[in-house]
C-alpha positions in Angstrom: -9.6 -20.8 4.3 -7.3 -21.2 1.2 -3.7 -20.9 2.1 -0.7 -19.2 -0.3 2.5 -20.3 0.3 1.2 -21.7 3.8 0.0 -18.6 4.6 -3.5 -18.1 5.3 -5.0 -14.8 2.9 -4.6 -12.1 6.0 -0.9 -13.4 7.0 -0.2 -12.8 3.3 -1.1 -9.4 3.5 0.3 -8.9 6.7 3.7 -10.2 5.0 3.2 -8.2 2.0 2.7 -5.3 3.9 6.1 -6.1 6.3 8.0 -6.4 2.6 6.7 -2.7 1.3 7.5 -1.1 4.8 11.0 -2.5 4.4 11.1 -1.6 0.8 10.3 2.0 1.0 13.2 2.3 4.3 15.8 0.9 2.1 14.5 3.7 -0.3 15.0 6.5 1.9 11.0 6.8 3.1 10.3 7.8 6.4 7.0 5.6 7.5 4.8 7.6 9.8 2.2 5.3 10.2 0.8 1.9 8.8 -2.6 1.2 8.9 -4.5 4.0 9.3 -8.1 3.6 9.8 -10.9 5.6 9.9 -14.5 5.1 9.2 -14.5 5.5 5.6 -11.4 3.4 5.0 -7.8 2.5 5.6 -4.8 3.4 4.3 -2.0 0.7 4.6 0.8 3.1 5.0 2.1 6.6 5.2 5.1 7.8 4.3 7.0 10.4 3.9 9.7 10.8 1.0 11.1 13.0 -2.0 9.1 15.9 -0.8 6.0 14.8 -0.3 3.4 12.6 2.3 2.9 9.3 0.3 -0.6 7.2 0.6 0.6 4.2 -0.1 -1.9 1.0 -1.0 0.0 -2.4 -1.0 -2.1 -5.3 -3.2 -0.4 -8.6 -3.4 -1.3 -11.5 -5.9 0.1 -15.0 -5.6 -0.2 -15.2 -9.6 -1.8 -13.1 -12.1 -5.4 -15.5 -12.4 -7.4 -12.5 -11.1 -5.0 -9.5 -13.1 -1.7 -7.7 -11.9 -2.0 -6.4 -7.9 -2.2 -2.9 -9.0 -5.2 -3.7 -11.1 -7.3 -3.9 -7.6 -6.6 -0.7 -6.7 -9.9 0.4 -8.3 -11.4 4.2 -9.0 -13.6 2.9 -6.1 -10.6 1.9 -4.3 -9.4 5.2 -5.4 -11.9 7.5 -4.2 -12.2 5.6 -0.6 -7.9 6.5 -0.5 -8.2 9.9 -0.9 -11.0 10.5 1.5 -9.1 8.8 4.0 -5.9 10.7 3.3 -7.8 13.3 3.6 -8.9 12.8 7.0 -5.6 11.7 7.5 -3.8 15.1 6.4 -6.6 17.1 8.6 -6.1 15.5 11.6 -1.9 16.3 11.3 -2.4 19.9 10.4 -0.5 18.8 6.8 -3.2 20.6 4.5 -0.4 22.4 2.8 2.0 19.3 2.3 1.9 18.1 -1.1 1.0 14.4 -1.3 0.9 11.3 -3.9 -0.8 7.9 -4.5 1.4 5.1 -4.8 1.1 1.4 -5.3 3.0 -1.3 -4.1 2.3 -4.1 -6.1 3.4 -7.2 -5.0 3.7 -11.0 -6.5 4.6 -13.9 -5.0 6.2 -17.0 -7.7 6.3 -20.1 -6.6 9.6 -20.3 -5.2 7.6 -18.2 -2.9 10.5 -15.2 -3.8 8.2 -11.7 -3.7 8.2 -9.6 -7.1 8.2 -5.7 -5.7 7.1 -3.4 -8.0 6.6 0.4 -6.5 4.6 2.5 -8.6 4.7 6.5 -7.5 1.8 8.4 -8.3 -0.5 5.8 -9.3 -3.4 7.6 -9.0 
């Protein structure tokens, strides 16, 4: 398994994911849940903030050799999102909340010191 920063590829997420959470608190976001799987598809969190439920995908890259984070967030990736949102949204009774898709597009340097870039309706 290749490691990042001494983290094997699924702690690196797991950290990335940690970092978003605490980005969007200190921005005033409510996280109801991180996560959230169905059978389609996961989302990694939910939030709420500014009004609206927010479907938030985190991608992490520990340099840009394979493009920017937010360039793996695919139409694919896309579609997959919003079913699971969807299901997401139907099973809280919050078809009449307005939602976005948001990116959380992290990068790691190699002082290991983590880039944030949050990127509201990306999709």
């Amino acid at each position: 398994m290749v490691k990042a920063f001494g983290l094997e590829p699924k702690s690196l997420g797991n950290l990335s994911e940690e970092l978003a959470v605490a980005h969007l608190k200190k921005n005033g976001y409510k996280i109801i849940k991180t996560n959230y799987r169905t059978r389609v598809g996961e989302i990694d969190i939910v939030a709420q903030g500014d009004g609206y439920i927010v479907f938030v995908e985190v991608k992490a890259r520990k340099s840009q050799k394979y493009g920017l984070p937010q360039e793996a967030v695919t139409q694919v990736k896309q579609r997959v999102i919003r079913k699971v949102a969807s299901a997401f949204l139907q099973e809280n009774s919050l078809q009449d909340v307005p939602v976005r898709f948001d990116v959380m597009a992290i990068t790691f340097s190699a002082d290991k010191k983590p880039h944030i870039e949050h990127i509201p309706f990306a999709f």
